[in-house]
SERO-4910 file (N, C-alpha, C, O; in steps of 0.05 Angstrom, whole numbers):
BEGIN
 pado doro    nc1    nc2    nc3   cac1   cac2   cac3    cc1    cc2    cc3    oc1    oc2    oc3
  Unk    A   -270    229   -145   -247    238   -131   -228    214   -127   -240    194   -120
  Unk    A   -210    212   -129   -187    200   -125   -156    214   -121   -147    233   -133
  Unk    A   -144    199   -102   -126    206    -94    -97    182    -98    -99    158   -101
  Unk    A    -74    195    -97    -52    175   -109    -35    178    -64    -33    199    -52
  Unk    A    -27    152    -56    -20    155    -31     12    147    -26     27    141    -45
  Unk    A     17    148     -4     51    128     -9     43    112     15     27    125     28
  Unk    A     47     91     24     55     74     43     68     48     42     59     31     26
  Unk    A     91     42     60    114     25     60    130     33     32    141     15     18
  Unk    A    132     59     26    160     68     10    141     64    -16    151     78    -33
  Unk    A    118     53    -26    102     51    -47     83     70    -55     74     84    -37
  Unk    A     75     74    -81     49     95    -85     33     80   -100     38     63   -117
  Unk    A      6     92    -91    -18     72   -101    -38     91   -116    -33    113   -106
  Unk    A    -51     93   -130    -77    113   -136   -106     96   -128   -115     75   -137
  Unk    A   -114    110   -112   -132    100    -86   -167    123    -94   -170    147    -98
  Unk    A   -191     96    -93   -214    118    -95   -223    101    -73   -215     78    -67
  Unk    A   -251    121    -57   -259    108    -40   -273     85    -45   -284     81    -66
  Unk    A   -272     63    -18   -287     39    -27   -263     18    -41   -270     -5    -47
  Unk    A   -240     25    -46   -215      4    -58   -209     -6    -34   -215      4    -12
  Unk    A   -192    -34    -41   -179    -52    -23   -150    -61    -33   -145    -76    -52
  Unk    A   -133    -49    -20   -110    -50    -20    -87    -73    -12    -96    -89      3
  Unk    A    -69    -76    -16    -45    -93     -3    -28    -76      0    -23    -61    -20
  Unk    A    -15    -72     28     14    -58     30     22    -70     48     12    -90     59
  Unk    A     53    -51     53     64    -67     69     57    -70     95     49    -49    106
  Unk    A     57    -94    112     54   -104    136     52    -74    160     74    -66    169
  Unk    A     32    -63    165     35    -42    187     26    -63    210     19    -87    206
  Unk    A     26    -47    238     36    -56    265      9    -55    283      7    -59    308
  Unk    A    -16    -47    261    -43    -44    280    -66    -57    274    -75    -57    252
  Unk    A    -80    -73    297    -91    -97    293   -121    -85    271   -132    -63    267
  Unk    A   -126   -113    260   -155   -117    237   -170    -97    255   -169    -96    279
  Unk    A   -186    -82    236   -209    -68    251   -201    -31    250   -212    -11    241
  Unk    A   -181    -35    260   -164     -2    263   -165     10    246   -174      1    225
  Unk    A   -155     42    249   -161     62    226   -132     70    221   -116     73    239
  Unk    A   -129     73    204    -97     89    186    -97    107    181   -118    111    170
  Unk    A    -81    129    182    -91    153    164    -65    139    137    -51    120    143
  Unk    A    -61    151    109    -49    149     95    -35    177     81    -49    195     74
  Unk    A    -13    178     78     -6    195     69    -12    208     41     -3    193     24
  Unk    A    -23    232     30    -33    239      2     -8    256    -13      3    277     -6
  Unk    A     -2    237    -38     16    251    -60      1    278    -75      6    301    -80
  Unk    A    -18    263    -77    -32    282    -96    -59    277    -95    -67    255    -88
  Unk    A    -77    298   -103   -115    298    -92   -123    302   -121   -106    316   -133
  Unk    A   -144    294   -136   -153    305   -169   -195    301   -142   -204    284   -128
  Unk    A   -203    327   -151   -226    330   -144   -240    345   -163   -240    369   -164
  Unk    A   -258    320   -185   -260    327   -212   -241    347   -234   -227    336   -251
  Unk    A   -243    372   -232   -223    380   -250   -192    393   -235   -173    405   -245
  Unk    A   -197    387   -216   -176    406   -193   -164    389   -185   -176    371   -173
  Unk    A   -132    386   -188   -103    378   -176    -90    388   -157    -71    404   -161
  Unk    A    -98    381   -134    -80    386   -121    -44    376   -110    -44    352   -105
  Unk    A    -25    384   -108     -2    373   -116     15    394   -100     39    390   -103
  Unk    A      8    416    -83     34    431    -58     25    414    -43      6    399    -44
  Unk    A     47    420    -22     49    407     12     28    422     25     15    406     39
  Unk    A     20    450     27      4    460     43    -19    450     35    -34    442     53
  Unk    A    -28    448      7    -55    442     -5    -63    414      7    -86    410     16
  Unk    A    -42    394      8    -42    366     13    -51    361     43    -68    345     50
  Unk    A    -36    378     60    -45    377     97    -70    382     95    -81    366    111
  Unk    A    -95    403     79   -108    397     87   -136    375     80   -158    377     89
  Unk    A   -127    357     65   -140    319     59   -121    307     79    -99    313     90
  Unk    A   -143    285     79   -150    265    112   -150    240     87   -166    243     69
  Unk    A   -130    215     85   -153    194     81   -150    170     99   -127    165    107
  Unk    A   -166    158    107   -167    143    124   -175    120    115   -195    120    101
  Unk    A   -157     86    121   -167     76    117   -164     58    137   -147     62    155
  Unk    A   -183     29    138   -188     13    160   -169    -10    141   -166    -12    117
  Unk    A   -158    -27    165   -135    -50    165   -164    -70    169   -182    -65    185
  Unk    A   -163    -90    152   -175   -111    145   -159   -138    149   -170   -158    159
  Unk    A   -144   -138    144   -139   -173    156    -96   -170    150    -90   -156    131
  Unk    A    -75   -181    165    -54   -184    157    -40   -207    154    -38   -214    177
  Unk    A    -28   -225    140    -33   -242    124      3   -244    118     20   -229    129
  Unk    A     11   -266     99     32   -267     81     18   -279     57     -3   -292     56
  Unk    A     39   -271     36     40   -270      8     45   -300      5     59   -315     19
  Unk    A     28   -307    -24     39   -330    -39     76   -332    -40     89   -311    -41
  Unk    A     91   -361    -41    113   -361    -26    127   -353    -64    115   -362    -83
  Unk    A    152   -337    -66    169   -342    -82    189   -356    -87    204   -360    -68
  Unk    A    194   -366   -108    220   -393   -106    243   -375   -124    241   -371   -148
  Unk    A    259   -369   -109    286   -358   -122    301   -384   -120    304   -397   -100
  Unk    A    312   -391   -148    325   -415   -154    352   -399   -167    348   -381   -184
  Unk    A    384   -407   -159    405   -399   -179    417   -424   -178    417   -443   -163
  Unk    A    431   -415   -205    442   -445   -220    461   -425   -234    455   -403   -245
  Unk    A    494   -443   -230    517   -445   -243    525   -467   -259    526   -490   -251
  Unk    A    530   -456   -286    526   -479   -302    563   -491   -298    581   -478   -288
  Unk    A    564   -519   -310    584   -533   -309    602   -542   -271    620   -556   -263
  Unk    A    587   -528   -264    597   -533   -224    578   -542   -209    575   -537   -185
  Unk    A    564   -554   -221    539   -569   -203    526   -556   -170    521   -566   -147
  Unk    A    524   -530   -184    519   -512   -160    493   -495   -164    490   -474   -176
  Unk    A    474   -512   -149    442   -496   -146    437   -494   -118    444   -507    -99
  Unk    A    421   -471   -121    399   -467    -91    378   -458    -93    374   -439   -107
  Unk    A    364   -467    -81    328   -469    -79    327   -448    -56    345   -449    -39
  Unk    A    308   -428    -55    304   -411    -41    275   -404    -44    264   -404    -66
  Unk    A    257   -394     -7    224   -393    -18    224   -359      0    243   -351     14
  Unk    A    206   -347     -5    209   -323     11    176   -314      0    168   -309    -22
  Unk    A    159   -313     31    136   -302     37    139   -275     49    157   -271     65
  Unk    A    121   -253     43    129   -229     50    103   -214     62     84   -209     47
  Unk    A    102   -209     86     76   -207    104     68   -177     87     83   -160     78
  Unk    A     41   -179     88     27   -156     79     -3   -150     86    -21   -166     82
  Unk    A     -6   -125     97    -38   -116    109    -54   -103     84    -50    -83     71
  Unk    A    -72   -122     86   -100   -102     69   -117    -86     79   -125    -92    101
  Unk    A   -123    -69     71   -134    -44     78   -155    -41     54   -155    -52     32
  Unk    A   -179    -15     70   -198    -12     47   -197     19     58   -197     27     82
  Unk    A   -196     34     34   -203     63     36   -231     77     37   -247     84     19
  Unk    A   -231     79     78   -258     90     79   -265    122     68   -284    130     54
  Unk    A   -251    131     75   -254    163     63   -228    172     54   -205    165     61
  Unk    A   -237    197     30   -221    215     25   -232    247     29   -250    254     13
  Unk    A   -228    262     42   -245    280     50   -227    307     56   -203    307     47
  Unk    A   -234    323     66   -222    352     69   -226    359    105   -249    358    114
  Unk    A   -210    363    115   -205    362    143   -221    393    151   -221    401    175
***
C-alpha cells in the first residue's frame, strides 16, 4: 500500500515506515500529524475521489526540526564589477509515516 500526500504545497509518494523532509510544521519532535492523501493504490485498487480519500487516515510522527545545508546564490554582472554572495538555509521537519489505514 502506498499512498502519494501533499504537505507545505508539495507531494510525496509515501509507504509506511518512510522518513520524510517537509516543510517546517509548528509541532514539537514526538507529535502526530495527520497528512493529507492525493491518492491511496491498495494493491490493485486506486483510489483518487474526495469522498473515497476522507475515508484514509495517515499519520505521521514529527522526528526532529532542523535547517537545510546552506545555499550560495552568487550573481555576477560582467564588465561592472558587480557581484553578490548570498547563503540561504531553509528550516525543515522530518517525519516518519506511522500508518496508512482506513478510518
Amino acid at each position: 500500500m502506498f499512498a502519494v500526500v501533499s504537505a507545505g504545497g508539495k507531494q510525496y509518494k509515501v509507504h509506511e515506515g518512510d522518513v520524510l523532509r517537509i516543510e517546517k510544521v509548528t509541532h514539537e519532535p514526538g507529535q502526530q500529524i495527520e497528512l493529507k492523501p492525493l491518492l491511496i493504490s491498495d494493491n490493485d485498487q486506486m483510489e483518487l475521489s474526495a469522498d473515497q480519500l476522507a475515508k484514509y487516515q495517515i499519520v505521521a510522527k514529527v522526528l526532529r526540526t532542523a535547517k537545510a545545508k546552506k545555499i550560495v546564490v552568487f550573481t555576477y554582472r560582467n564588465k561592472t564589477n558587480e557581484h553578490r554572495r548570498k547563503g540561504h538555509r531553509q528550516f525543515f521537519s522530518e517525519v516518519r509515516i506511522e500508518k496508512i489505514s482506513r478510518r
